[in-house]
DSSP file (Angstrom, degrees, kcal/mol; ACC not computed):
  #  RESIDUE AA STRUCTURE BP1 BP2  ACC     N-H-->O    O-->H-N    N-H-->O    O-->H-N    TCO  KAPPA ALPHA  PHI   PSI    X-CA   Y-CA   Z-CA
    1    1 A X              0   0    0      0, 0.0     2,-0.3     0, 0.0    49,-0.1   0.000 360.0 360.0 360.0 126.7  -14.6   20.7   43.9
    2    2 A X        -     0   0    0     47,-0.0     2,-1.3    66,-0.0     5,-0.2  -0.761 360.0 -87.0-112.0 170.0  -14.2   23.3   40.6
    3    3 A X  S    S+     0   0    0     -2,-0.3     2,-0.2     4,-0.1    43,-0.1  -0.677  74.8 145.3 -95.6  61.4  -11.6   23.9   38.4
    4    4 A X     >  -     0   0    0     -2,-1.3     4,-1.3    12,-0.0     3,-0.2  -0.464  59.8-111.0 -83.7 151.2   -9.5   26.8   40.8
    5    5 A X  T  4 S+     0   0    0      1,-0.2     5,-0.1    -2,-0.2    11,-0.1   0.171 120.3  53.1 -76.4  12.2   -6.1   26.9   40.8
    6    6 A X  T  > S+     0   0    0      3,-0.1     4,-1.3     2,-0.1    -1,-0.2   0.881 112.7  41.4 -99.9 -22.3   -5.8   25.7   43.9
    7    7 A X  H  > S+     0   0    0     -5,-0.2     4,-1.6    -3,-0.2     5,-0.4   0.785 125.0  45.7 -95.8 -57.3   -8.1   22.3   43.3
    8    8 A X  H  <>S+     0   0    0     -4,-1.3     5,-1.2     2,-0.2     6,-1.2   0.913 112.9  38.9 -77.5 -49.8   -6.3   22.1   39.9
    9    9 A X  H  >5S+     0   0    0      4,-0.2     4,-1.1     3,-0.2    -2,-0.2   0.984 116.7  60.0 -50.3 -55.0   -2.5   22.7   40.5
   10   10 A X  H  <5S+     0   0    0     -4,-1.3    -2,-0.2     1,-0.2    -3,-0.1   0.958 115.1  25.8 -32.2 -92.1   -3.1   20.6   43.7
   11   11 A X  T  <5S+     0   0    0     -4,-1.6    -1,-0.2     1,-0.2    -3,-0.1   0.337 132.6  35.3 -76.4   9.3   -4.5   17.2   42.0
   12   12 A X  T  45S-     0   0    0     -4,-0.4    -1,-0.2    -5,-0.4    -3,-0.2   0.775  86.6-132.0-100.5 -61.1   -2.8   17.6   38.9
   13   13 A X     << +     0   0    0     -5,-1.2     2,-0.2    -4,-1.1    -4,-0.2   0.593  59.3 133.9 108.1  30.4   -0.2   18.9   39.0
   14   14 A X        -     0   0    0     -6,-1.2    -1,-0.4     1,-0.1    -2,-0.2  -0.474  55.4-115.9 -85.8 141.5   -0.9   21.3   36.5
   15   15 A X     >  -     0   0    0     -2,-0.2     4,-1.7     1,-0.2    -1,-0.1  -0.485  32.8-115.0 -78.3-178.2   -0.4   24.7   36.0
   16   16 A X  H  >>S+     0   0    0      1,-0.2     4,-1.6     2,-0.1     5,-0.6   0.853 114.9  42.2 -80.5 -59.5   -3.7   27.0   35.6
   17   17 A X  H  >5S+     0   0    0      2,-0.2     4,-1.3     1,-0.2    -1,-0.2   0.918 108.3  54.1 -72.6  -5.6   -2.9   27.9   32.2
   18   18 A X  H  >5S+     0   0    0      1,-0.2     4,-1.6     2,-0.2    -1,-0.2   0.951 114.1  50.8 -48.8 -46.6   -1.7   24.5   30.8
   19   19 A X  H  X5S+     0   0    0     -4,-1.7     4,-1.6     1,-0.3     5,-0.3   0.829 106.7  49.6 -81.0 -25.7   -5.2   23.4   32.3
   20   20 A X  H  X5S+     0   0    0     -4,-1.6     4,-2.4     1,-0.3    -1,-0.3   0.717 114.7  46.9-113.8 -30.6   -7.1   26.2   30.5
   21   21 A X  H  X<S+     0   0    0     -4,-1.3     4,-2.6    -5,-0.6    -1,-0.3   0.997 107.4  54.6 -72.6 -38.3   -5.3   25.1   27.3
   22   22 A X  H  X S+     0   0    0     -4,-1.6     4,-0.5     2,-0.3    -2,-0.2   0.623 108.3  45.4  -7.3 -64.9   -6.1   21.9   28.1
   23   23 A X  H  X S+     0   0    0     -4,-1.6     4,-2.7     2,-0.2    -1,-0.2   0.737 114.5  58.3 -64.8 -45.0  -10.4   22.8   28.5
   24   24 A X  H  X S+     0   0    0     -4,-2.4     4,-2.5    -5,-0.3     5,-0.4   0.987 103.9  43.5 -72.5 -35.2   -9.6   24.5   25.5
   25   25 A X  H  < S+     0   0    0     -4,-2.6    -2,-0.2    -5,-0.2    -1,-0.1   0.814 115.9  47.3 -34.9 -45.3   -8.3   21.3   23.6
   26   26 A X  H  <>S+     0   0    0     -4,-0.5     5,-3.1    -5,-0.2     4,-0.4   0.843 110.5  55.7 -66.8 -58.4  -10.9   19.4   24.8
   27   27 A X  H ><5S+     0   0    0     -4,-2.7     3,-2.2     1,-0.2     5,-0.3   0.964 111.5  45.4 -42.7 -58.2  -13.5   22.5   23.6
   28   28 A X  T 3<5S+     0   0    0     -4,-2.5    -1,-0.2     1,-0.3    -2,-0.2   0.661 108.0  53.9 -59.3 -16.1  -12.2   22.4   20.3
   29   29 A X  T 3 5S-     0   0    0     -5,-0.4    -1,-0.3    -3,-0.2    -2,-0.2   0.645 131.0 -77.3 -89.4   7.8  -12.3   18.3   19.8
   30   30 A X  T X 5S+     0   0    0     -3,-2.2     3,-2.0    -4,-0.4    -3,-0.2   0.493  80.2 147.8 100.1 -10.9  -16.1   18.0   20.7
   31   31 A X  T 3 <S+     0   0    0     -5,-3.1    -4,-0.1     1,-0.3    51,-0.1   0.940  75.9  53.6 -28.2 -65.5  -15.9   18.2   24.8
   32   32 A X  T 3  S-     0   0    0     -5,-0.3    -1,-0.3    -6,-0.1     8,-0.2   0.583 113.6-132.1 -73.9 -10.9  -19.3   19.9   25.2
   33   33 A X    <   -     0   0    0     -3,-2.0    -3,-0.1     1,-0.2    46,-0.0  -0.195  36.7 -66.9 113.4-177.6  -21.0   16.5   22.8
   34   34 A X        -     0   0    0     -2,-0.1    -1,-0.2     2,-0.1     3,-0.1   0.665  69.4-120.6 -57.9 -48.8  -23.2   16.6   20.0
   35   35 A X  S    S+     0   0    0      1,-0.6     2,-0.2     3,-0.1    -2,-0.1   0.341  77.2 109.4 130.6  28.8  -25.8   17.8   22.2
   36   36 A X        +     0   0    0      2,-0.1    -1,-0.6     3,-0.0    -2,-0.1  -0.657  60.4  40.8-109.9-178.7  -28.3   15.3   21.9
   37   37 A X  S    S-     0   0    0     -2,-0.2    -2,-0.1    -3,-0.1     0, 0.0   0.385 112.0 -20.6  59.2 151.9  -29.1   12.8   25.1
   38   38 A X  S    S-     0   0    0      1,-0.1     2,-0.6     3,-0.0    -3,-0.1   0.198  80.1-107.4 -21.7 125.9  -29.3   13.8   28.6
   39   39 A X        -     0   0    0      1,-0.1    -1,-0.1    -4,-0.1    -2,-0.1  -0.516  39.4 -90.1 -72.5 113.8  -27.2   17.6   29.7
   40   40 A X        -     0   0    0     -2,-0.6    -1,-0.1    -8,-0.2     3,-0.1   0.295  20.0-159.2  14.3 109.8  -24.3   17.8   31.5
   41   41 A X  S    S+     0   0    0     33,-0.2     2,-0.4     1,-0.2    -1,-0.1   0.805  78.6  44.3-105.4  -1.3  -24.6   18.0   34.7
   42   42 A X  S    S-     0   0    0     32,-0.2     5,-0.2    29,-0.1    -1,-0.2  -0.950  85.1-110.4-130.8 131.4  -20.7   19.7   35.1
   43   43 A X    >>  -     0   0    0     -2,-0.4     4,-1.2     3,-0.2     3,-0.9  -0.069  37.7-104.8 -69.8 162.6  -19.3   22.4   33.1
   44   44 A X  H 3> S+     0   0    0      1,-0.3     4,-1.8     2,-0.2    -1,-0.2   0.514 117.8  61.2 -82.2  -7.4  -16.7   21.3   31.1
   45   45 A X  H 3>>S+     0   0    0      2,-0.2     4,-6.0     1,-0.2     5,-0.6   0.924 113.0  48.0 -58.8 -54.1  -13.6   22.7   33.2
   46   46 A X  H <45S+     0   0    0     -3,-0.9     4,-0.3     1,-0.2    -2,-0.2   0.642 106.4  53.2 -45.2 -29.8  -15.1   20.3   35.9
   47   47 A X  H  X5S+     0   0    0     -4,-1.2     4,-2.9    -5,-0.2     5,-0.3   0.897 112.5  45.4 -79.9 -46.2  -15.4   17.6   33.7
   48   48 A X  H >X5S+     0   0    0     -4,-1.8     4,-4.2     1,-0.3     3,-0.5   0.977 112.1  48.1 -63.3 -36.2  -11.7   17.8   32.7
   49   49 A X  H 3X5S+     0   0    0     -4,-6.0     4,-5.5     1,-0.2     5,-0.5   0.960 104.6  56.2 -77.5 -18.3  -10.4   18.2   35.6
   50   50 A X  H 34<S+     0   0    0     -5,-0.6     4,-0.4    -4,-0.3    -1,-0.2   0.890 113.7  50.0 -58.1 -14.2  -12.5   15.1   37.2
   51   51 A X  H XX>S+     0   0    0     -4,-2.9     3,-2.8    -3,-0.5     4,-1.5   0.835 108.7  48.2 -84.8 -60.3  -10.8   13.1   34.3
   52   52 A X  H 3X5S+     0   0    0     -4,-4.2     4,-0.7    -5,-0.3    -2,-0.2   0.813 112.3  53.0 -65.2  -5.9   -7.3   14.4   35.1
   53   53 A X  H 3X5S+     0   0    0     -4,-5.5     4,-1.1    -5,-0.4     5,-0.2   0.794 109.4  47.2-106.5   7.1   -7.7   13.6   38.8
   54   54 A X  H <4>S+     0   0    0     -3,-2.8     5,-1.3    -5,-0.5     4,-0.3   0.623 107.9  45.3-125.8  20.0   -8.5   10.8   38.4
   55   55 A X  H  <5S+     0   0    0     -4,-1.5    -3,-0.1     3,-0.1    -2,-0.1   0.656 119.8  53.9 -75.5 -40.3   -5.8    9.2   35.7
   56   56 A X  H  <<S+     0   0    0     -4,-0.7    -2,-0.2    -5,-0.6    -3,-0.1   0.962 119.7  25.8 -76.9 -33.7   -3.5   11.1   38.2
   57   57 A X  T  <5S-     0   0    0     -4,-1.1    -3,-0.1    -5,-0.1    -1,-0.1   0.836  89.8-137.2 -81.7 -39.9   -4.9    9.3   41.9
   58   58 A X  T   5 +     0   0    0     -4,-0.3     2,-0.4     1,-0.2    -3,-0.1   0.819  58.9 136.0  81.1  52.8   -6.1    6.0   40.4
   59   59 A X      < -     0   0    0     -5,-1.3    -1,-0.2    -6,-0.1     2,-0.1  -0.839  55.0-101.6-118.7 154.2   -9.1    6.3   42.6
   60   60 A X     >  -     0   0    0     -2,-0.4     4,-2.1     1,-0.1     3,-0.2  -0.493  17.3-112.8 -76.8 162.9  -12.5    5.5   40.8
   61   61 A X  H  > S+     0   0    0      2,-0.2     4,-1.3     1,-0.2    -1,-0.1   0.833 119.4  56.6 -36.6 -56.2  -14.9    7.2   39.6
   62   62 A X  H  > S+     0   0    0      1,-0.2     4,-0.5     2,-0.2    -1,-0.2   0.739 111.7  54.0 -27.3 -54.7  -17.5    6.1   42.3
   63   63 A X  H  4 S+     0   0    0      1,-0.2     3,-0.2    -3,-0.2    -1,-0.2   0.819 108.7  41.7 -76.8 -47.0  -14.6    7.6   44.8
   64   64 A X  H >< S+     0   0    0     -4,-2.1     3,-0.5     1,-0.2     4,-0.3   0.529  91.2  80.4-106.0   9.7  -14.2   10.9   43.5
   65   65 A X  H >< S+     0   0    0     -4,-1.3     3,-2.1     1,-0.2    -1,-0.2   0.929  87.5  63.5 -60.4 -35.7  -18.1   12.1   42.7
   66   66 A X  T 3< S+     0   0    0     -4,-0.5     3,-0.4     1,-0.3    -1,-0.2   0.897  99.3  54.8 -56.4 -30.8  -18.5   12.9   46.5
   67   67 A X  T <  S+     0   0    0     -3,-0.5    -1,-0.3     1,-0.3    -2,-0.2   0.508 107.2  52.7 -87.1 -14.9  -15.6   15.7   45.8
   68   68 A X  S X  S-     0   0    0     -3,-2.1     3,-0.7    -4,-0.3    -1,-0.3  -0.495  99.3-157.4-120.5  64.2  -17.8   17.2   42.9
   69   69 A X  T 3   +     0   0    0     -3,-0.4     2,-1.3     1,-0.2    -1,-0.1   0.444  60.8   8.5 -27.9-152.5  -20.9   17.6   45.1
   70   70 A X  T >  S+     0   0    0      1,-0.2     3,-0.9     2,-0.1    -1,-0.2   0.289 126.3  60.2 -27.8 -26.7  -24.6   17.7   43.9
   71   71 A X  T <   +     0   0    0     -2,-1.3     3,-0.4    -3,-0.7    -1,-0.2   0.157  68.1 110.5 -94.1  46.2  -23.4   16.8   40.2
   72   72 A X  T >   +     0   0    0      1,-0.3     3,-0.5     3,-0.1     4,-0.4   0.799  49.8  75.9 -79.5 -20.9  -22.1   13.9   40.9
   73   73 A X  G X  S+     0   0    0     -3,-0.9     3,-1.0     1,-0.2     2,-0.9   0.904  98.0  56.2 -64.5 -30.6  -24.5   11.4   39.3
   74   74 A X  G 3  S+     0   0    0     -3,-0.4    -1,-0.2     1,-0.2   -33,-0.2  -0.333  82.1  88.2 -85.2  70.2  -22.7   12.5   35.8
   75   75 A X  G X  S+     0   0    0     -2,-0.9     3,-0.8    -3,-0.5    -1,-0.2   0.338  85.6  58.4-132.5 -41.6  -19.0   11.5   37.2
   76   76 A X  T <  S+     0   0    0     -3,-1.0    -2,-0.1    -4,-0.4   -15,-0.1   0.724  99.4  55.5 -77.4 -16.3  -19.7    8.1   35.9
   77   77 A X  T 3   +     0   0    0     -4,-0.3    -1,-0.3     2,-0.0     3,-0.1  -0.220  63.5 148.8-110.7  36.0  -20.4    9.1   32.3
   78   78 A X    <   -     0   0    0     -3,-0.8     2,-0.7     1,-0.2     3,-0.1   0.004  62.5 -93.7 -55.0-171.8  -17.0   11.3   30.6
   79   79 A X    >>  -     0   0    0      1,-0.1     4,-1.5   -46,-0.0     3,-0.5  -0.871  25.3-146.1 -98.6 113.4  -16.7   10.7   27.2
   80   80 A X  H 3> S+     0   0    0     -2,-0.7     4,-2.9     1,-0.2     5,-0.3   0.966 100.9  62.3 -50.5 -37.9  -14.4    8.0   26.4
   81   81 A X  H 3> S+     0   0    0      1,-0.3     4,-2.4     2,-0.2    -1,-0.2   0.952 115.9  32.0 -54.4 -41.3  -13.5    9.8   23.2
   82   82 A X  H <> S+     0   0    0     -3,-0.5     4,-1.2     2,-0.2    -1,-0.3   0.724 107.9  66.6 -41.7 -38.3  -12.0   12.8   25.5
   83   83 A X  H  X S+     0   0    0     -4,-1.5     4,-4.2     1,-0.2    -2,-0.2   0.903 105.4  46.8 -97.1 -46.9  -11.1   10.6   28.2
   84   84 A X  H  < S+     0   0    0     -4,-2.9    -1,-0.2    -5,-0.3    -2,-0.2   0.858 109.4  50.3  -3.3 -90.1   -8.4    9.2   25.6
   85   85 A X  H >X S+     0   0    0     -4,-2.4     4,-3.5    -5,-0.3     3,-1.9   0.783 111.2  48.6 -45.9 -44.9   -7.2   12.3   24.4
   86   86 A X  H 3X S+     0   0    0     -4,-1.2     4,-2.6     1,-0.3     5,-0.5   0.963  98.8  63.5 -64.6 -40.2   -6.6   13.6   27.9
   87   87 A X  H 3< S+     0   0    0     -4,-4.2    -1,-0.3     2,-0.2    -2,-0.2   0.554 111.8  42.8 -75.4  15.8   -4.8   10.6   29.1
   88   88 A X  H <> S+     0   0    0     -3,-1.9     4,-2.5     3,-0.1     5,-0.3   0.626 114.5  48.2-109.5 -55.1   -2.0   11.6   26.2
   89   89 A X  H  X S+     0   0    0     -4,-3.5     4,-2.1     1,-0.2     5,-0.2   0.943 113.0  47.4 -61.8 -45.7   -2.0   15.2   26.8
   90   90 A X  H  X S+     0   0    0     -4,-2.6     4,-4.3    -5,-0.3    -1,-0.2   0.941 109.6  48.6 -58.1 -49.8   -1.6   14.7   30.2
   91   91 A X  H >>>S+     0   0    0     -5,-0.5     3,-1.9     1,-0.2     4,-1.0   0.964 116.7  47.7 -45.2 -66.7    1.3   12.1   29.8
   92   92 A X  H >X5S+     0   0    0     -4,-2.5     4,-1.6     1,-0.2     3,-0.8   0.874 112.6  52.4 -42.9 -33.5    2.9   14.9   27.3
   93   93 A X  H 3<5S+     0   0    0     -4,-2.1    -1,-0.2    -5,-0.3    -2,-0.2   0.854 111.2  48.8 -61.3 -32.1    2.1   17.6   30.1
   94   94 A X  H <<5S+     0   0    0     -4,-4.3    -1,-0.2    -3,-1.9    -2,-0.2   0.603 113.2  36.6 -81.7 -17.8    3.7   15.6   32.2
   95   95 A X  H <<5       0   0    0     -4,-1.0    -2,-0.2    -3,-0.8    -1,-0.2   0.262 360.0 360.0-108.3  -5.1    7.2   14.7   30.4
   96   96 A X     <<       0   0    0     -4,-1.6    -2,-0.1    -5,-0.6    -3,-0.1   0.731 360.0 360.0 -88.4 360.0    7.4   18.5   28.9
């Protein structure tokens, strides 16, 4: 799965440009890390949305790496500090 509007409207329930402010939000707070320790193995549109689909399904991690094929061994690892932020913008995305 990538971060298409159809992947991304779908399991979000997002629009594409909410989400793209969204990646930018993210960009701006620190998303992409410090840059030390092990790279990324999914660009950071992928990363956001693999957080927001899964605060929106309630599925594990474990459960939705198969859906972001080969890079799936990093699924396990978002960045809490992100993962935070996103579970508030999302609520606000969701009540505006």
């Amino acid at each position: 799965m990538r971060a298409e509007p159809v992947w991304v409207e779908t399991f979000t329930g997002l629009r594409m440009d909410r989400f793209a402010k969204l990646v930018k939000a993210v960009r701006e707070r620190g998303g992409n890390g410090p840059g030390g320790g092990r790279p990324w193995c999914l660009p950071l549109p992928d990363r956001v949305l693999l957080v927001a689909v899964y605060y929106r399904t309630n599925l594990t991690m474990r459960q939705l790496a198969p859906l972001f094929g080969p890079a799936r061994l990093g699924c396990g690892r978002p960045h809490p500090r992100w993962m935070a932020y996103l579970s508030d913008r999302l609520i606000d995305s969701a009540t505006s």
